[in-house]
N, CA, C and O of each residue as an XYZ file, in Angstrom:
308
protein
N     -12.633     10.550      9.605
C     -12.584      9.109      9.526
C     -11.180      8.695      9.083
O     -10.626      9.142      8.079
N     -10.753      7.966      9.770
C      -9.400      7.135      9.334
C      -9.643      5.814      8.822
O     -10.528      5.109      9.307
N      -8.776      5.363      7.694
C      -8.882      3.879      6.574
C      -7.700      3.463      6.617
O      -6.939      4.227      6.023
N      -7.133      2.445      7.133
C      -6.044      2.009      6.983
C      -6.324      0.874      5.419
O      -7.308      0.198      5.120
N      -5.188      1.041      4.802
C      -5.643      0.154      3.629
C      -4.160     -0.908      3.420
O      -3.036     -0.422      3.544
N      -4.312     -1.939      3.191
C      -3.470     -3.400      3.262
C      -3.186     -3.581      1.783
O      -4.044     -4.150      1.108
N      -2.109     -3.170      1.232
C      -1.970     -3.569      0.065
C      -0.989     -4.815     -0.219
O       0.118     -4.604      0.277
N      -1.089     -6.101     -0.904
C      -0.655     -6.766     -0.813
C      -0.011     -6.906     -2.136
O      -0.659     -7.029     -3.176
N       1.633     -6.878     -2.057
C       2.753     -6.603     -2.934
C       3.120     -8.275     -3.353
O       3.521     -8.915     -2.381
N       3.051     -8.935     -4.450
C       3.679    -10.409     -4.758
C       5.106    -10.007     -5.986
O       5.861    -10.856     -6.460
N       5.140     -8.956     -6.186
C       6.058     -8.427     -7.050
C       7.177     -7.267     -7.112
O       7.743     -6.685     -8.037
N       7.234     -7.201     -5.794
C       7.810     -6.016     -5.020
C       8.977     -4.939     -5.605
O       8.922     -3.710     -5.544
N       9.749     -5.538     -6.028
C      10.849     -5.093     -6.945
C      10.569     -4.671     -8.291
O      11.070     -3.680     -8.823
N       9.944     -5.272     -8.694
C       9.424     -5.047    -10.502
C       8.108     -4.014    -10.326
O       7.865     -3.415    -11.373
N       7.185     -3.678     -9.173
C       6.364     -2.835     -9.323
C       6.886     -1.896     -8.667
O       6.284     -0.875     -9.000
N       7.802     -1.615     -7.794
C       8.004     -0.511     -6.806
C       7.721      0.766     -7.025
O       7.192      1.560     -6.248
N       8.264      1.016     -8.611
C       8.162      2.550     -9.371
C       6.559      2.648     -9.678
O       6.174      3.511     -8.889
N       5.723      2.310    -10.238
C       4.695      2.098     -9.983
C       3.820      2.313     -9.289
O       2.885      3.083     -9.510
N       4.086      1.373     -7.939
C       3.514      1.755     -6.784
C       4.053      3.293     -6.389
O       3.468      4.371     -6.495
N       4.988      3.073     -6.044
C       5.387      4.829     -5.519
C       4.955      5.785     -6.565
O       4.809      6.834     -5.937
N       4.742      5.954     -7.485
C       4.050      6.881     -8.531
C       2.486      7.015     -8.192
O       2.006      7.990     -8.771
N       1.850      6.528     -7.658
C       0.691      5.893     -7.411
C       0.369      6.693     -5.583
O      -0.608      7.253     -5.087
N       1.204      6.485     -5.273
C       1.377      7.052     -3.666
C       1.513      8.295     -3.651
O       0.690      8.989     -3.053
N       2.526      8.814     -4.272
C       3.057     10.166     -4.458
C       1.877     11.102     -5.255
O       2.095     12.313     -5.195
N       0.926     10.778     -5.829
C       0.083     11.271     -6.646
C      -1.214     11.592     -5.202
O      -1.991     12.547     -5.188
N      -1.115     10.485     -4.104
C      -2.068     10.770     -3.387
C      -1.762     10.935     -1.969
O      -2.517     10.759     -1.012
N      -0.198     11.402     -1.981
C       0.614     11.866     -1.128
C      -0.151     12.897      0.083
O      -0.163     12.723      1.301
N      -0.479     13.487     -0.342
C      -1.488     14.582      0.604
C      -2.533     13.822      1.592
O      -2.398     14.224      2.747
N      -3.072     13.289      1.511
C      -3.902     11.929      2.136
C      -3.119     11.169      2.935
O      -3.431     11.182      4.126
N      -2.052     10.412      2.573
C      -1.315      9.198      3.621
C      -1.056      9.797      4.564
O      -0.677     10.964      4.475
N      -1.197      9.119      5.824
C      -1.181      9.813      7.219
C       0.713      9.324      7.427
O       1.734      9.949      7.714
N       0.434      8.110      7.144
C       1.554      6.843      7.592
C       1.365      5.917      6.702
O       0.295      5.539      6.224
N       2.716      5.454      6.428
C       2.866      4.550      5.309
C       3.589      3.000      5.935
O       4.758      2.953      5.553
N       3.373      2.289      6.414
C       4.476      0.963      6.886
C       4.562     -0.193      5.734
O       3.473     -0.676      5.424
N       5.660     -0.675      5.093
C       6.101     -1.482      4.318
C       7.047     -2.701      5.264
O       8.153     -2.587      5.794
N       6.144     -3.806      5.209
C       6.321     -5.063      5.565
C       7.363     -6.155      4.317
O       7.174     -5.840      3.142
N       7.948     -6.838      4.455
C       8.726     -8.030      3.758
C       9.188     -8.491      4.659
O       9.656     -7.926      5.648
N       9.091     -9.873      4.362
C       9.838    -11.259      4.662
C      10.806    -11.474      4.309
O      10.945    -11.146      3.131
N      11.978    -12.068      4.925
C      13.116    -11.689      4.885
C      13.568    -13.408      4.762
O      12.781    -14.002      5.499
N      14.511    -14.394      4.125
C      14.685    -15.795      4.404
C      16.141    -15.809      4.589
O      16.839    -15.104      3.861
N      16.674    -16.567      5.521
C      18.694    -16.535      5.501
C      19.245    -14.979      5.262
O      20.230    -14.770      4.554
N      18.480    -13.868      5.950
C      19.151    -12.391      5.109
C      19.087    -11.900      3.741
O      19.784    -11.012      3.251
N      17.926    -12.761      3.036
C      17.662    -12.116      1.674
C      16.362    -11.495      1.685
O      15.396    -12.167      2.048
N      16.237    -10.442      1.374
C      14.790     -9.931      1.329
C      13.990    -10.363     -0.023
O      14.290    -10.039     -1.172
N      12.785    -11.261      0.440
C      12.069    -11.829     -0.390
C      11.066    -10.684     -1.327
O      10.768     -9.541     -0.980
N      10.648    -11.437     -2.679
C      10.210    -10.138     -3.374
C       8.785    -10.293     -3.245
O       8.135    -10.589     -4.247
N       8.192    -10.122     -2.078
C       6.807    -10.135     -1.460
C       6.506     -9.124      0.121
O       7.124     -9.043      1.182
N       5.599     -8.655     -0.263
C       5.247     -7.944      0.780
C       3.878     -7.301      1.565
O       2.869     -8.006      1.586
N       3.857     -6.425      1.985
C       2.273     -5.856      2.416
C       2.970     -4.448      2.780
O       4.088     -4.267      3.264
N       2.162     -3.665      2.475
C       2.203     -2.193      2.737
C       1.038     -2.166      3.377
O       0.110     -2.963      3.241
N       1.110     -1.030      4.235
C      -0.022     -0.352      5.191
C      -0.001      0.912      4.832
O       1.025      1.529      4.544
N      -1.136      1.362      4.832
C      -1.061      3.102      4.496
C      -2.189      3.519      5.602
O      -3.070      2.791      6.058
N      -1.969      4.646      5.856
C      -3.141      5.148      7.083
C      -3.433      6.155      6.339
O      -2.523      6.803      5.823
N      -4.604      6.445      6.160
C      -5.275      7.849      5.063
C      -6.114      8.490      5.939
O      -6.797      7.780      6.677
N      -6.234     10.057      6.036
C      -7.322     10.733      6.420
C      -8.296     11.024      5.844
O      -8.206     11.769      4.868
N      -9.579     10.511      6.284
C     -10.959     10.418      5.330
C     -11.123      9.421      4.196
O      -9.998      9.206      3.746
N     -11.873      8.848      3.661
C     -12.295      7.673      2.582
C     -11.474      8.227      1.347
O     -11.332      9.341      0.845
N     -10.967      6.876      1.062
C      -9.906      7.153     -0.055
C     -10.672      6.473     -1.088
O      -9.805      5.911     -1.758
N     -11.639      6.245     -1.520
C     -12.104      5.200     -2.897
C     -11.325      5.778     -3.904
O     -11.802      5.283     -4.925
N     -10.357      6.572     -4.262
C      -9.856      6.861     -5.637
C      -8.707      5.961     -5.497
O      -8.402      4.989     -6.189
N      -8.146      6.450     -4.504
C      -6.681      5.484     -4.258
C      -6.671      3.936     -3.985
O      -5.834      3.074     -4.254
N      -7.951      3.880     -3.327
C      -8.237      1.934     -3.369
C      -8.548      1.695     -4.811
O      -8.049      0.732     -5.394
N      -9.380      2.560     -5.431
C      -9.833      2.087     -6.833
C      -8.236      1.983     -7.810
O      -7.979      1.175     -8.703
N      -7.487      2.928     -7.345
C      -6.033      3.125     -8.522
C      -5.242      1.795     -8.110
O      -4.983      0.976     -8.991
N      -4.807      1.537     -6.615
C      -4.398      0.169     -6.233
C      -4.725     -1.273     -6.638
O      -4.035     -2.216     -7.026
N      -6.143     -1.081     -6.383
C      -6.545     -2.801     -6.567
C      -6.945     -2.781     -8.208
O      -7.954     -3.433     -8.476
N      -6.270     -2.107     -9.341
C      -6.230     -2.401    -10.232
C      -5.074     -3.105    -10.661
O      -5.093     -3.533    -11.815
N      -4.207     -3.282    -10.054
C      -3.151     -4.079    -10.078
C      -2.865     -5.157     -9.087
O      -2.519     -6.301     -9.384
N      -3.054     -4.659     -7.805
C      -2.506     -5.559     -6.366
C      -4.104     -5.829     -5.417
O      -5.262     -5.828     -5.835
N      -3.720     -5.979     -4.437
C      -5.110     -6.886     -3.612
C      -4.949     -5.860     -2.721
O      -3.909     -5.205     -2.652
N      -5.765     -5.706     -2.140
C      -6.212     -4.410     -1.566
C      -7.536     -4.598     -0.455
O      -8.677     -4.758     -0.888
N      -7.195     -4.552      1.233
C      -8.402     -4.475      1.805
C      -8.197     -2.945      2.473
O      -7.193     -2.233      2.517
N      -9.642     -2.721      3.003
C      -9.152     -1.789      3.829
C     -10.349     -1.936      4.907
O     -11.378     -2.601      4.784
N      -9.912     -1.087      6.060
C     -11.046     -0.970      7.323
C     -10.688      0.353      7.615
O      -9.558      0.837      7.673
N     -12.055      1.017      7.839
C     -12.584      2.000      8.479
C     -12.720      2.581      9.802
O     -13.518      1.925     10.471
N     -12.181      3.677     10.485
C     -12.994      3.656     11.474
C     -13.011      5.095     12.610
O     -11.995      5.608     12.142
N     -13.358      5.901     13.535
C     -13.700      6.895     13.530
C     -12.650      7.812     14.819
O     -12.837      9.011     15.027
């Protein structure tokens, strides 16, 4: 089963270490990782969305995420 999970970043810069500590711990799992930001006049805004693609149900890593950030995910086979 593959889970893509949507994490939604409003603090991007000030959590980064964090987040990547958080990733790297469940590094073995992420298939693919894509990091989204909005960009205004050439400044990169400090908001974002990450995508992660995981092999098999991740509830540890959604549970470690959405203790801080917003977090959906979808399933599917």
């Amino acid at each position: 089963m593959t889970t893509i999970i949507g994490v939604k970043l409003t603090d991007r810069a000030e959590c980064s270490l964090q987040f990547q500590e958080i990733l790297t711990k469940f590094g073995c799992s992420i298939r693919t990782r894509i990091g989204l930001h909005p960009t205004e006049q050439g400044v990169c805004l400090n908001r974002g969305i990450v995508l992660l693609e995981t092999l098999g149900e991740e509830p540890l890593l959604v549970e470690e995420l959405s203790k801080r950030w917003e977090v959906k995910t979808i399933s599917f086979d």
